[in-house]
C-alpha positions as CSV (number, residue, x, y, z in Angstrom):
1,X,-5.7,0.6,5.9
2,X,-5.3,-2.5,3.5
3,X,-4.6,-0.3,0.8
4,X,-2.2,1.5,2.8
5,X,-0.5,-1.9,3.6
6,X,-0.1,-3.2,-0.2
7,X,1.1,0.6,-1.0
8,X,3.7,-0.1,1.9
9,X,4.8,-3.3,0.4
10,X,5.0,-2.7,-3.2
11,X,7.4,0.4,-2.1
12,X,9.4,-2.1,-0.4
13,X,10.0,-4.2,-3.1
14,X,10.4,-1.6,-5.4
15,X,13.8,0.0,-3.2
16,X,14.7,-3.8,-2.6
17,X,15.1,-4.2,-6.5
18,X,16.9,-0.7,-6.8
19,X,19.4,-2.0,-3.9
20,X,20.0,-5.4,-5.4
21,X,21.0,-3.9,-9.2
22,X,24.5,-2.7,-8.4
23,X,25.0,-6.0,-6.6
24,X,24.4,-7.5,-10.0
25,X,26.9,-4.7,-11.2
26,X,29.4,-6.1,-8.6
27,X,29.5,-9.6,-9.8
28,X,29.9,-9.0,-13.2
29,X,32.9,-6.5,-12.2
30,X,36.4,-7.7,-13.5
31,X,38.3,-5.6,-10.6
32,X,39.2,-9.0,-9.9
33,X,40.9,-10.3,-12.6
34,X,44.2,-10.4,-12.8
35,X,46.9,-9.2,-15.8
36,X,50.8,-10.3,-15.7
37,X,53.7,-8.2,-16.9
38,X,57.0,-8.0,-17.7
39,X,59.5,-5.2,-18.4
40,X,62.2,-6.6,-21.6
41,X,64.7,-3.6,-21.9
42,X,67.9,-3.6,-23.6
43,X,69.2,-6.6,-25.8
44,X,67.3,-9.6,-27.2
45,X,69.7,-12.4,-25.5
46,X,69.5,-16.0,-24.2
47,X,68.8,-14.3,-21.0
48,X,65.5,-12.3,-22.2
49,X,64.2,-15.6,-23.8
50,X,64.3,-17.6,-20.2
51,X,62.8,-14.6,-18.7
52,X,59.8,-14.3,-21.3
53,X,59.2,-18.2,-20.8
54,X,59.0,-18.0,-17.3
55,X,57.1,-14.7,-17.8
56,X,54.5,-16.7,-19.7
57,X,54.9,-19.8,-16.9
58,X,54.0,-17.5,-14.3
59,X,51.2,-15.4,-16.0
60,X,49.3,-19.5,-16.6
61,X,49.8,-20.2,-12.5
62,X,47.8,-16.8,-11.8
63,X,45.4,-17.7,-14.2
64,X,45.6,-13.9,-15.7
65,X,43.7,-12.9,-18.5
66,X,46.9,-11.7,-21.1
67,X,50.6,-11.1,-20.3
68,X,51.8,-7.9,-21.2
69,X,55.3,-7.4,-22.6
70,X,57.0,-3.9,-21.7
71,X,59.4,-4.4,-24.8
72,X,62.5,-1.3,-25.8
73,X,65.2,-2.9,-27.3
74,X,67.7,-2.1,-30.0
75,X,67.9,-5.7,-31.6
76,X,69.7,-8.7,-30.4
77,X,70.5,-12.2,-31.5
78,X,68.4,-13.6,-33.8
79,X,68.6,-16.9,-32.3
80,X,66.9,-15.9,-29.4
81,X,64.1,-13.9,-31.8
82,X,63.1,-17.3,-33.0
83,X,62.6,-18.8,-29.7
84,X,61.3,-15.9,-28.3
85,X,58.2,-15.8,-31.2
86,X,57.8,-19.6,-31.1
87,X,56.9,-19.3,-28.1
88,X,54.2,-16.6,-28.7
89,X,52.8,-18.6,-31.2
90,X,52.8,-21.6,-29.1
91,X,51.0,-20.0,-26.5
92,X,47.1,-20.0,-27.6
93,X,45.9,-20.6,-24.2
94,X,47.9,-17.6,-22.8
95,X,47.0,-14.0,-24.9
96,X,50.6,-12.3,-25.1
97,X,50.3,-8.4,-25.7
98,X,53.6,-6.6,-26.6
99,X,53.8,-3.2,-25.6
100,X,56.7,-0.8,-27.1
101,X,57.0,2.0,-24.2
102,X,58.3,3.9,-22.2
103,X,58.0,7.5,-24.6
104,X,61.5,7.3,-26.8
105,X,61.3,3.8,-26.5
106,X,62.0,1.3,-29.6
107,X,61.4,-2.0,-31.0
108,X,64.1,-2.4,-33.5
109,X,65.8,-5.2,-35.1
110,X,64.5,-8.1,-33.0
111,X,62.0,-6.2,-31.3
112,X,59.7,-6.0,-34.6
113,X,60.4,-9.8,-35.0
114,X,58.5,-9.9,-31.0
115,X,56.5,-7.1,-31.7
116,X,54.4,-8.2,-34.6
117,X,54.3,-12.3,-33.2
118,X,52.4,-11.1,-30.2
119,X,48.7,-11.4,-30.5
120,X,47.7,-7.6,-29.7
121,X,50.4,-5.3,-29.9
122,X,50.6,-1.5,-28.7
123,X,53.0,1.3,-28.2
124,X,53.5,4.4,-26.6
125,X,53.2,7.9,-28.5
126,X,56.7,8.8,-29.7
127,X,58.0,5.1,-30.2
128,X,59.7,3.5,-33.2
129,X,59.7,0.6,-34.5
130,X,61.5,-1.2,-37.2
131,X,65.1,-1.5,-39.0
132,X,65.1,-5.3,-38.9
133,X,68.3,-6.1,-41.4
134,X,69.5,-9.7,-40.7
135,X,73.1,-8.1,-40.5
136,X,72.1,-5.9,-37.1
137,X,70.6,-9.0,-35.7
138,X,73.6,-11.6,-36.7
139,X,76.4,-9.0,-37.0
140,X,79.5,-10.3,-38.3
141,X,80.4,-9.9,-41.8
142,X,79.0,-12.8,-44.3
143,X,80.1,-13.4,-48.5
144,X,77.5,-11.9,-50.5
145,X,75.9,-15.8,-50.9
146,X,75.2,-16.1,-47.3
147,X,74.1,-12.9,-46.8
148,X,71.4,-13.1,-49.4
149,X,70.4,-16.6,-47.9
150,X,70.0,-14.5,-44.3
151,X,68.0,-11.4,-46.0
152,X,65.8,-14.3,-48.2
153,X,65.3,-16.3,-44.8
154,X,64.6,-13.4,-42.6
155,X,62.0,-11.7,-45.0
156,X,60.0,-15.3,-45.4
157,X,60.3,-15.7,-41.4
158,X,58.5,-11.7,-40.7
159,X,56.6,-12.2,-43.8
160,X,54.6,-15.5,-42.0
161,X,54.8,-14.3,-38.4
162,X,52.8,-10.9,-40.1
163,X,50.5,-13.2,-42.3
164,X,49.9,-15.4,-38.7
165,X,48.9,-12.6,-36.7
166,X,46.6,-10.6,-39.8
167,X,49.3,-7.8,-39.8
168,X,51.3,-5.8,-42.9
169,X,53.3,-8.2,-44.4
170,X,54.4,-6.2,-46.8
171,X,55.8,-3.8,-44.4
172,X,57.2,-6.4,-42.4
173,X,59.5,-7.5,-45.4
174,X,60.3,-4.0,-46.3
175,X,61.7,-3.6,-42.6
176,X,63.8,-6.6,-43.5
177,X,65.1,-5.7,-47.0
178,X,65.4,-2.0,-46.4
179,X,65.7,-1.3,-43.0
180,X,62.7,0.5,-42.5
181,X,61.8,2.0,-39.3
182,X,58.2,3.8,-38.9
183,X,56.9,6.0,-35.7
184,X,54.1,4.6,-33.7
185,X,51.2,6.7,-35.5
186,X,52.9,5.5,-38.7
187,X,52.7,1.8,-37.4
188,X,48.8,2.1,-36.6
189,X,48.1,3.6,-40.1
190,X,50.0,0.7,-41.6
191,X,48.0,-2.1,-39.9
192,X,51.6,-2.7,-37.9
193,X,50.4,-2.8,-34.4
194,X,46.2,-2.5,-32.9
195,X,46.9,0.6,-30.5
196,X,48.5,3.6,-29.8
197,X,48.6,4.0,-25.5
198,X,49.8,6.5,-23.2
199,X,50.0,4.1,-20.5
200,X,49.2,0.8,-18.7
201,X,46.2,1.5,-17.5
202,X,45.2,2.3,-21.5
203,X,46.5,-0.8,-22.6
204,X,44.1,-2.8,-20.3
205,X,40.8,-0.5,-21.6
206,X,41.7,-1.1,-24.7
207,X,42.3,-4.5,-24.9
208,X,39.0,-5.2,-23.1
209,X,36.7,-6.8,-25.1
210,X,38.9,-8.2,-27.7
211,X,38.7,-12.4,-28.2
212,X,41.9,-14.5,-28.0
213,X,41.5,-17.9,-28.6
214,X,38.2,-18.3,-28.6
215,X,38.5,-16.1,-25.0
216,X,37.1,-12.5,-24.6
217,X,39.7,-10.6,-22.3
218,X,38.3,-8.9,-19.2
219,X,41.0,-6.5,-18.4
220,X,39.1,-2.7,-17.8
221,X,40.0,-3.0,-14.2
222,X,42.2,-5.7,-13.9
223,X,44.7,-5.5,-11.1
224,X,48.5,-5.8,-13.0
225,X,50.8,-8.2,-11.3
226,X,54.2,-7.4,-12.1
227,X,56.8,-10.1,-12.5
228,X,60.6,-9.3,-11.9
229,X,63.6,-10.7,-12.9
230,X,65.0,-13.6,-10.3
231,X,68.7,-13.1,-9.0
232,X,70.2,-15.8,-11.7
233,X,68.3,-13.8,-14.9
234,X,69.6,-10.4,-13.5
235,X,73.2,-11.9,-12.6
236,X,73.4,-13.8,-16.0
237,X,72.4,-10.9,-18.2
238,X,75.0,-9.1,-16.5
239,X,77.9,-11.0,-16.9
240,X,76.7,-11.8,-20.9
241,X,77.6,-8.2,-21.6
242,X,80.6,-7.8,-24.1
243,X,82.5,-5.4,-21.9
244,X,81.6,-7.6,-19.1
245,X,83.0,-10.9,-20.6
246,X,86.0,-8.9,-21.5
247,X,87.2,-7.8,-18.1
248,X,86.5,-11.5,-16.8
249,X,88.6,-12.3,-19.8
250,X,91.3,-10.5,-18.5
251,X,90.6,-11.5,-14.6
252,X,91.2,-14.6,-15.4
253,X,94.3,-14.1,-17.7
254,X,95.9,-11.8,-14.7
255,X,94.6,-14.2,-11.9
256,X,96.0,-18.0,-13.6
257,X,99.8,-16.4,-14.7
258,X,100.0,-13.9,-11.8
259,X,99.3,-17.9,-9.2
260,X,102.0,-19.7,-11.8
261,X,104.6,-16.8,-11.6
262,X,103.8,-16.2,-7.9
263,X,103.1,-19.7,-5.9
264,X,101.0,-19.7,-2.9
265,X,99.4,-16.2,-3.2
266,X,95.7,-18.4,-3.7
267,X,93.7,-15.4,-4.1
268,X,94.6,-14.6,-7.3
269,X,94.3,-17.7,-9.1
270,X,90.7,-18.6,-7.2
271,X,89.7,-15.4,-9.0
272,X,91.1,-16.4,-12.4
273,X,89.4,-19.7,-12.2
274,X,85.7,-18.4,-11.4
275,X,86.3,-15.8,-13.9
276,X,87.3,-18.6,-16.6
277,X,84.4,-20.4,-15.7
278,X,81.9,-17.4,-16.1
279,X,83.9,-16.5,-19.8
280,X,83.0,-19.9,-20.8
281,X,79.3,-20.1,-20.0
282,X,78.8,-17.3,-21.2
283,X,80.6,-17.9,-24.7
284,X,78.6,-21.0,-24.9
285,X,75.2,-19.0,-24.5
286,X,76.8,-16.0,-27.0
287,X,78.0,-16.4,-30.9
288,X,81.4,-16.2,-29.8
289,X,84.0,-16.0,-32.5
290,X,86.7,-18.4,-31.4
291,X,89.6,-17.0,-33.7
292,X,89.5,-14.1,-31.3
293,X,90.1,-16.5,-28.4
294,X,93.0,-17.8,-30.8
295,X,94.3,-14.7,-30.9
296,X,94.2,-13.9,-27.2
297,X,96.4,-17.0,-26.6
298,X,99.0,-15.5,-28.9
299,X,99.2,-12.7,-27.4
300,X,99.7,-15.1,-24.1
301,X,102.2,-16.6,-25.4
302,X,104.2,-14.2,-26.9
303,X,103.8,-12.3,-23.9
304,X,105.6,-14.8,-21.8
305,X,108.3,-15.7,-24.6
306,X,109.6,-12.1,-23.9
307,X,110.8,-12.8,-20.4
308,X,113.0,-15.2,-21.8
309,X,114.2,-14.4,-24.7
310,X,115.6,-11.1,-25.7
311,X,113.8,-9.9,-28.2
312,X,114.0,-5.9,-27.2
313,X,110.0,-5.1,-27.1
314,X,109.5,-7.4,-30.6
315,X,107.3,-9.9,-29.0
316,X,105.3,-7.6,-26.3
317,X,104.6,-5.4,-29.1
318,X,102.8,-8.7,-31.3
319,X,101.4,-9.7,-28.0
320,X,99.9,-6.2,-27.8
321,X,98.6,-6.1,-31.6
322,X,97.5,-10.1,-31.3
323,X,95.5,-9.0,-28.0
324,X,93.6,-5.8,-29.9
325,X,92.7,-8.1,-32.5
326,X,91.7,-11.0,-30.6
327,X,89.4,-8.9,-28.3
328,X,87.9,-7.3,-31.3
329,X,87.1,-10.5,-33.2
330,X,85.8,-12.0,-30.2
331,X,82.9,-10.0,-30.0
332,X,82.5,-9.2,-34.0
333,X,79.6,-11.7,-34.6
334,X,77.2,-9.8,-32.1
335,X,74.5,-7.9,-33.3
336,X,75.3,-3.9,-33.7
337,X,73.2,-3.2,-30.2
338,X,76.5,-5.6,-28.6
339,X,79.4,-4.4,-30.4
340,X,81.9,-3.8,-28.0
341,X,83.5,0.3,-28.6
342,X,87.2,1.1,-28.9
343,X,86.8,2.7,-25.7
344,X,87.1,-0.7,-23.9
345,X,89.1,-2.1,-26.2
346,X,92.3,0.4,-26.2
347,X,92.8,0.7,-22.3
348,X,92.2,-3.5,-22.5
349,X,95.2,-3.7,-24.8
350,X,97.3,-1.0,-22.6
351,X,96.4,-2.6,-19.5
352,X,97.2,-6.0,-20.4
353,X,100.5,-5.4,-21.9
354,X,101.8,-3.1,-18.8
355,X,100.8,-6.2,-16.4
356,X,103.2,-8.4,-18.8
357,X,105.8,-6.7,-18.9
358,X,105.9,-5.3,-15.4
359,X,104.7,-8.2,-13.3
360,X,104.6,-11.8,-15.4
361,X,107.8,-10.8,-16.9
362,X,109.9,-10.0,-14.1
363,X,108.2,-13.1,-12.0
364,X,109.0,-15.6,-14.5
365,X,112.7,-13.9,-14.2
366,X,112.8,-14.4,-10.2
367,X,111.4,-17.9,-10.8
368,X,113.9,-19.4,-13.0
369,X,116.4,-17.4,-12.3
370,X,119.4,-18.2,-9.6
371,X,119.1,-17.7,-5.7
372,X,120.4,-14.0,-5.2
373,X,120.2,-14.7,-0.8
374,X,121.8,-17.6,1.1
375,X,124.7,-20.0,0.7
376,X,123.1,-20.8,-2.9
377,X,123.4,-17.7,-3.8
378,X,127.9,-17.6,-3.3
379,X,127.9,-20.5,-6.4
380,X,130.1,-19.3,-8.8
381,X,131.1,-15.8,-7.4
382,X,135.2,-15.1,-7.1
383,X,136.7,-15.4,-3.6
384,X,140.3,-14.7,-2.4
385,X,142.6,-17.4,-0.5
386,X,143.4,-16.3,3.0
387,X,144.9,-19.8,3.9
388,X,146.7,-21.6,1.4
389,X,144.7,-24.5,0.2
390,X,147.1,-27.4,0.5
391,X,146.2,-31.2,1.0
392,X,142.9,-30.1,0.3
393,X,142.3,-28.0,2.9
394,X,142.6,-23.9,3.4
395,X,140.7,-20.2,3.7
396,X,138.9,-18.1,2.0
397,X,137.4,-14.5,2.5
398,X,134.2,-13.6,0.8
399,X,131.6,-10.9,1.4
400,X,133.5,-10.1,4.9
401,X,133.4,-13.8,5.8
402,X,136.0,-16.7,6.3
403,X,135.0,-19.7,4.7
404,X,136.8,-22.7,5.0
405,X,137.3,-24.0,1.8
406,X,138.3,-27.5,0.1
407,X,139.8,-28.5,-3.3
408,X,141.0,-31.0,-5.1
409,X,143.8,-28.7,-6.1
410,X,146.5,-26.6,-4.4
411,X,145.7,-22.7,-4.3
412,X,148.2,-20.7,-3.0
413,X,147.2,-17.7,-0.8
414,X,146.8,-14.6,-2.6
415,X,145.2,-16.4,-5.5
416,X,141.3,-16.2,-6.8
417,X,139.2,-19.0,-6.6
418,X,136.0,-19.7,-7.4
419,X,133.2,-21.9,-5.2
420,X,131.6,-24.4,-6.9
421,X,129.6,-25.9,-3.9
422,X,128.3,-25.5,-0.3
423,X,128.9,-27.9,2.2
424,X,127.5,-27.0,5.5
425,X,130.3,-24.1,6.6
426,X,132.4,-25.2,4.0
427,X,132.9,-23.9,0.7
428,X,134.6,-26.9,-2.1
429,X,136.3,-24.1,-4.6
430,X,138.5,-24.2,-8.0
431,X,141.2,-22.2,-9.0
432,X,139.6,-19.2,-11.3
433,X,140.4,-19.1,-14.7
């Protein structure tokens, strides 16, 4: 029976240890950890800086293990490249991984800039990346000096964010110099990014493992909180489209003139204000070219000339030309990814020039032109004498109306006179000449 007892016990023990290893399991699990991410589409702007930097803000108050980039871009402004990869270098305590998806997805111009700063970068099967000129990032057009300065600058500025983050320089510079764009298989070959991944959920096993910092990521089952763009990021990247910033352009253009040439209608020049407003944040945030904004008052001006002077079409049709160009060199030092198409340009330049003519022009006319209703409006018209005018005093017959009428001549009836002035009921004439 004692043996039978210890058997009983050491059987015990035995299924006790069996039950307590996947507890052991369970604590070393990393279902709890926690990876940030967030989704970078379109163009590299001012915009997509603020909302990688709060990105990055937000993935250190979760206390998650990287932040994961969902980066597919055509370029953008280099100005915001720079601040977006100083701050992935800046950020040792925070592991950022760039990853170029969805399928048919790029990272070109800027993007390779933001791809190869990041500390592990990925993309998905049938991704590019590359073509990083300087002039698809600055736009514009440059002397052959500058533009050597930009390609020189540009190559030494990839050529140490590649040698930073132990990827292919060489590459890198070639990207630069020649435009060079490579598929995502290419990329891995070429030591351009660390992995080729299908999907989010391959991005986190194969990241697993690697050290950051000193820091070895724990992401195989880590639960991916996503981090959206706030109202102001999503309102503000709206309004710094091209096409965007030039119908508030021409809101507020139409709102300001159509309040001057129309008093008290409110509504329109409350519109033209906020739209001026919006134009000029915006322009302070974007390489704006301001000989295009030069040109746009031109076209103002010679707009509004035409109503007074008769210049048969002459000036509408330099407004019109002084507009096109304007709008087009407002935009001209954007990156190729911003350009703004003919196809807004031409129906800008249409519409523009119809609202001058038809509406500006004629109420400019109305409001410095004479009174055509009341007693204003008989000043200067021909009446007939009814009553001869004599000692001052007599009748006159305009419009089916008597008028009694004074003057500091005598008018004999029959005669043509012409009133001068409105006195009450009374008309003051002079004999018509």
């Amino acid at each position: 029976m004692k043996r039978l007892m210890i058997i009983i016990t050491l059987l015990c023990l035995a299924a006790g240890d069996g039950q307590a290893q996947p507890d052991t399991t369970a604590v070393s699990d990393t279902s709890s950890a926690r990876v940030a991410m967030i989704l970078v589409e379109g163009s590299i702007s001012p915009t997509a800086t603020n909302y990688i930097n709060r990105g990055i803000a937000r993935a250190r108050e979760l206390q998650a293990e990287a932040l994961i980039i969902q980066l597919d871009t055509p370029g953008g402004l280099l100005e915001s490249t720079k601040d977006i990869v100083q701050l992935f270098l800046d950020s040792d305590d925070m592991p950022i991984v760039v990853y170029v998806a969805p399928e048919g997805g790029r990272a070109a111009s800027a993007g390779t800039f933001i791809t190869m700063a990041a500390h592990i970068a990925a993309m998905a099967p049938a991704t590019t990346i590359g073509a990083a000129s300087p002039v698809q990032m600055g736009g514009g057009q440059q002397d052959s000096v500058m533009q050597k300065k930009i390609f020189n600058y540009s190559e030494s500025f990839i050529e140490s964010v590649a040698n930073r983050r132990d990827r292919n320089a060489e590459w890198a510079k070639s990207a630069v110099r020649d435009g060079e764009s490579i598929t995502a298989a290419e990329a891995l070959e070429l030591n351009v990014i660390d992995f080729i991944s299908s999907n989010r959920e391959e991005v986190l096993e194969q990241i697993d493992g690697r050290v950051i910092g000193g820091d070895t990521l724990q992401t195989r089952n880590a639960t991916i909180e996503e981090i959206p763009t706030n109202l102001a990021e999503s309102l503000l990247s709206f309004i710094m489209r091209p096409e965007v910033m030039l119908i508030l352009t021409m809101i507020a253009i139409y709102g300001i003139i159509g309040e001057v040439t129309n008093p008290g209608a409110i509504v329109p020049g409350v519109a033209g204000v906020i739209a001026l407003i919006l134009v000029l944040y915006a322009s302070a945030s974007m390489p704006i070219n301001i000989a295009g904004f030069a040109l746009i008052g031109l076209a103002i001006v010679l707009f509004v000339a035409e109503a007074f002077t008769p210049a048969f079409g002459i000036l509408i049709g330099g407004g019109a030309v002084a507009f096109f160009l304007g709008a087009l060199m407002l935009f001209q030092d954007l990156p190729q990814s911003m350009e703004l198409s003919w196809a807004w340009l031409v129906p800008a330049t249409v519409l523009t020039t119809l609202f001058f003519v038809w509406i500006v022009t004629e109420g400019i006319r109305i409001q410095f032109s004479g009174n055509i209703t009341g007693k204003e409006s008989m000043i200067g018209r021909k009446a007939e004498i009814v009553e001869p005018i004599k000692g001052g005093r007599g009748r006159i017959f305009i419009s089916g109306e008597y008028w009694n009428a004074v003057s500091d001549e005598e008018i004999g009836e029959g005669e043509t006179c012409e009133i001068i002035e409105i006195d009450g009921l009374t008309a003051k004439v002079k004999r018509s000449t």
